[in-house]
GUFI-266625 format. One record per residue: x, y, z of N, C-alpha, C, O, CB in turn. Coordinates in steps of 0.001 Angstrom, whole numbers, padded with zeros to 6 digits, always signed. Glycine has a CB too. Layout:
BEGIN
XYZXYZXYZXYZXYZ...
END
This chain:
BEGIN
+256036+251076+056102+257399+251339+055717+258236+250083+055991+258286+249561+057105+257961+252573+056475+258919+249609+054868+259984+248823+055312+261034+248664+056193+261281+249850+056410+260383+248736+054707+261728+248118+056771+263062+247928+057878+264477+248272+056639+264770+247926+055494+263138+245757+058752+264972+249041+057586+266192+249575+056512+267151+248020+055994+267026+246927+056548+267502+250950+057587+267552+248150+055483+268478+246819+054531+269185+246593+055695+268978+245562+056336+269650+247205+052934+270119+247547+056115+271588+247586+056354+271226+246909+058441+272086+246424+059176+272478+249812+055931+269875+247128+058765+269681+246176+059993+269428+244655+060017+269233+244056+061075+268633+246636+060646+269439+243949+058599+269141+242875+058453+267897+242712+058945+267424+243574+059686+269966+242162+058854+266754+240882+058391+265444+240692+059112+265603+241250+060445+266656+241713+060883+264996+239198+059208+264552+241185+061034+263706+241091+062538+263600+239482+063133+262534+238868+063093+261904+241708+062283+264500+239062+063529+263665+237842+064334+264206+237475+065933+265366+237357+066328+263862+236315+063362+262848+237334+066736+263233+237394+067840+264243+236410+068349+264337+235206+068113+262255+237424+068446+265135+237359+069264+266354+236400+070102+265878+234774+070573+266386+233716+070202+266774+237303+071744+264828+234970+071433+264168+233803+072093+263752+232659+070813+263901+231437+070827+262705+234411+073004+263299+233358+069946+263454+232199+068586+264663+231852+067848+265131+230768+067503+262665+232620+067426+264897+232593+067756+266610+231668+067307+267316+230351+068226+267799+229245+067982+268041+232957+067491+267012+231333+069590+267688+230182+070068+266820+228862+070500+267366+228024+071218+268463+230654+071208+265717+228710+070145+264406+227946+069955+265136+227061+068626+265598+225928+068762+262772+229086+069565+265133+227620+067691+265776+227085+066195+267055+226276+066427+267446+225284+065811+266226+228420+065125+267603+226907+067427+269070+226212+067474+268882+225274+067856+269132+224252+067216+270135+226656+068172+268464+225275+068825+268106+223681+070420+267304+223134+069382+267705+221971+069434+266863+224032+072518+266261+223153+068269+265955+221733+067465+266621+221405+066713+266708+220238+066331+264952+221550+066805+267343+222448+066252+268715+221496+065374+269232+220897+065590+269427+220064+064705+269641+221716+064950+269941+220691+066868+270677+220118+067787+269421+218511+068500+269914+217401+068700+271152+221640+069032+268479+218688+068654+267563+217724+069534+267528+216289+067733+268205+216447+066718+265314+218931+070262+266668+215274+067961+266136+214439+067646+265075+214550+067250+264631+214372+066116+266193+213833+068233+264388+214988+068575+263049+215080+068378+262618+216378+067877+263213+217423+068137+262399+214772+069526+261480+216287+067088+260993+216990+065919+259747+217992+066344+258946+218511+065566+260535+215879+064799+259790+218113+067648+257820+218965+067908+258160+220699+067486+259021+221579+067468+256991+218946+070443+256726+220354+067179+256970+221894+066760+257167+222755+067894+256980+222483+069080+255776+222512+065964+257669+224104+067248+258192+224979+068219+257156+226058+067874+256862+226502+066764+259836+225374+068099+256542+226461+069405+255295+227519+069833+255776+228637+069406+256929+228620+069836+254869+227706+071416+255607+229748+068746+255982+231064+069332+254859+232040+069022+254042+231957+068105+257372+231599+068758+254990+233173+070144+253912+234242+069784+254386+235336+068863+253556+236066+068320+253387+234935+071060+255808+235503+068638+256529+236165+067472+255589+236221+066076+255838+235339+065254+257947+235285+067177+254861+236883+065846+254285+236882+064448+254808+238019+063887+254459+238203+062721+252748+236883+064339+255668+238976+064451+256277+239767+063453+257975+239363+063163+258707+239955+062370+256074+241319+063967+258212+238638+063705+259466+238007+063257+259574+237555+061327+258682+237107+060607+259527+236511+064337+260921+237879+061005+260568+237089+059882+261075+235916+059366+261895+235427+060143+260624+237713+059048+260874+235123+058132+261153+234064+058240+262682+233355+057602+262595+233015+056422+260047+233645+057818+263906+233137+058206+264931+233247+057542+265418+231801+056648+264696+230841+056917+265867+233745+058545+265977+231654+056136+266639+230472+056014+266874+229467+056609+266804+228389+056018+267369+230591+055848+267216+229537+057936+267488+228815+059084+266023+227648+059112+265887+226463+059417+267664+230021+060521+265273+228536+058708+264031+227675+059532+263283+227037+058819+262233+226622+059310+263065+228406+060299+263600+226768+057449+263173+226274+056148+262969+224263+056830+263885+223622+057346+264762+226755+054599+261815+223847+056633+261791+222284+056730+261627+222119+058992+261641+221097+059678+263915+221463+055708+261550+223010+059255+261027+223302+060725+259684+223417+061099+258962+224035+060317+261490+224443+061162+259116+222897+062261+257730+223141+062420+257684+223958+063506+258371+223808+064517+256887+221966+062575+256639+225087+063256+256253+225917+064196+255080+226008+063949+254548+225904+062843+256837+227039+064318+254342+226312+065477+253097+226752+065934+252963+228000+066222+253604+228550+067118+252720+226153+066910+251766+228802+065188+251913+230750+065389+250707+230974+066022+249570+230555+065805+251955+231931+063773+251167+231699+066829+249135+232248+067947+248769+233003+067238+249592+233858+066911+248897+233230+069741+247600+233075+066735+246657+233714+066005+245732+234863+067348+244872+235562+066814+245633+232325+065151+245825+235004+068452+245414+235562+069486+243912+234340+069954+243005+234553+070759+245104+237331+069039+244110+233348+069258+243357+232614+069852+243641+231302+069750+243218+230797+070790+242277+232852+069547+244120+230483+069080+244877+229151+069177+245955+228891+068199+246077+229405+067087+243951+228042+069040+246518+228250+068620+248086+228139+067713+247876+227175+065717+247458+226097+065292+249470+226662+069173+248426+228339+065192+247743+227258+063971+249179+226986+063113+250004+227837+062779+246232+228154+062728+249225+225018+062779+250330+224904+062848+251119+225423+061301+250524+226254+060614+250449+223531+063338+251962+225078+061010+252886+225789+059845+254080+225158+059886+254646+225046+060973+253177+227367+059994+254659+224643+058711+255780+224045+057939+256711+224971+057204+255830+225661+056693+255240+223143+056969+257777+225478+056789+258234+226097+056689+259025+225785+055487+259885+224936+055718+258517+226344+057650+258994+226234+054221+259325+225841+052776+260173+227428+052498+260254+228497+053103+257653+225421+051605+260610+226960+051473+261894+227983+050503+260734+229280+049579+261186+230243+048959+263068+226516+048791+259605+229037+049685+258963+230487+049126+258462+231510+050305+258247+232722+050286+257539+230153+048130+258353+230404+051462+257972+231440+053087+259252+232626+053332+259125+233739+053842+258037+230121+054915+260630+231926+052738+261856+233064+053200+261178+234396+053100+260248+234559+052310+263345+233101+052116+261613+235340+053868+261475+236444+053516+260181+237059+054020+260068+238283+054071+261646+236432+052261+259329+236348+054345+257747+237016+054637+257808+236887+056047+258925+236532+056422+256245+236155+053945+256958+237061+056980+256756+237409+058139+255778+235867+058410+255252+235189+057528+256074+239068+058270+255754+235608+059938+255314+234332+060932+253313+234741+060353+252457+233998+059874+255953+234693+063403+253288+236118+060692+252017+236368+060814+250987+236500+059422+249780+236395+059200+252064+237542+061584+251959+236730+058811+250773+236861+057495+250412+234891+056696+249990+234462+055622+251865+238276+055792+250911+234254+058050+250148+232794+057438+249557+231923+058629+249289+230725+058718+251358+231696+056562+249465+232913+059441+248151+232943+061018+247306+233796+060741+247624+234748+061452+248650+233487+062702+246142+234169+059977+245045+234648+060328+244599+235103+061526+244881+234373+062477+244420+233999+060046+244005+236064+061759+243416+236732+062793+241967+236639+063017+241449+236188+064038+243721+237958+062664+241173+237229+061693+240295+236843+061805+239294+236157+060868+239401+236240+059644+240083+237539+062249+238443+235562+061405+237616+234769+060424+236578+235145+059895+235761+235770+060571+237249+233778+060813+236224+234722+057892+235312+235015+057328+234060+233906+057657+234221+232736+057310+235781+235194+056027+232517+234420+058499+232017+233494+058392+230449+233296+057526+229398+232667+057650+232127+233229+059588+231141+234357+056525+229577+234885+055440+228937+236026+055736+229063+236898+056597+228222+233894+055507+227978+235753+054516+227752+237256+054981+226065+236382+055475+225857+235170+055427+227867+238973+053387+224976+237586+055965+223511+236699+056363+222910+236245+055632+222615+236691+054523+222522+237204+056908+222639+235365+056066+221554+234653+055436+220677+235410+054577+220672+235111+053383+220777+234060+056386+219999+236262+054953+218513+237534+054481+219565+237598+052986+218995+237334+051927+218192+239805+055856+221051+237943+052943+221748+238191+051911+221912+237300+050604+221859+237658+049427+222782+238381+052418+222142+235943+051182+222526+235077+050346+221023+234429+049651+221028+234134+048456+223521+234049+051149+219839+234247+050434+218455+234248+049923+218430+235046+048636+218087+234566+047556+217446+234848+050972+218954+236738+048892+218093+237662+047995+218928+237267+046878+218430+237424+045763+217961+239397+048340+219764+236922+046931+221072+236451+045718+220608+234898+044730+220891+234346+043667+222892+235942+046874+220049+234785+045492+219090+233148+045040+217929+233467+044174+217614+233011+043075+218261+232224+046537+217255+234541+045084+216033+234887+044188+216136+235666+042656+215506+235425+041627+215186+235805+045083+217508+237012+043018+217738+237548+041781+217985+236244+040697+217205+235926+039800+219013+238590+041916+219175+235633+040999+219571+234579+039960+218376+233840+039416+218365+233694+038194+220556+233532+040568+217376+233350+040101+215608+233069+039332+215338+234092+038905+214730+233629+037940+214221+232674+040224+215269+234934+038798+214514+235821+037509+215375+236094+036516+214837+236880+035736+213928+237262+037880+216276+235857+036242+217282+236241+035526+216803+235100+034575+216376+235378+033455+218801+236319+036195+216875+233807+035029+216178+232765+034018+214918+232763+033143+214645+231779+032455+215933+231786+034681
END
């Protein structure tokens, strides 16, 4: 279910004011947060942040088509790492007889 209109996004307090203090700084490092359900406003367009994936921070740039979507749906959780071997063989062999 969606968040009603009339409460505006979700984004955490502690990140905003994260957003503010680099606006204000020089220096450019990205900013950590574990917020992955926060979402992504305007403010933070051309900003670098680092999102925890529950296992290391993966970094992210922040462009004018991210508005609107959430921290987490561009941190992955988990990883595809194939399917077995025994699988991808039998897929080799069908494709030879097919010839």
């Amino acid at each position: 279910m969606a968040r009603s209109v009339w409460k505006g996004p979700f984004v955490e307090e502690s990140l905003i004011k994260k957003v503010e203090k680099q606006k204000n700084d020089t220096n450019k490092k990205p900013i950590k947060t574990w917020s992955r359900k926060s979402t992504i406003i305007p403010d933070f367009i051309g900003l670098s942040f680092l999102i925890y994936n529950g296992k290391k921070f993966i970094p992210l740039t922040i462009s004018e088509d991210m508005v609107g979507h959430k921290f987490g749906e561009f941190a992955p959780t988990r990883q595809f790492f194939g399917h077995t071997p025994a699988d991808k063989k039998a897929k080799e062999d069908e494709s030879k007889e097919k010839k």
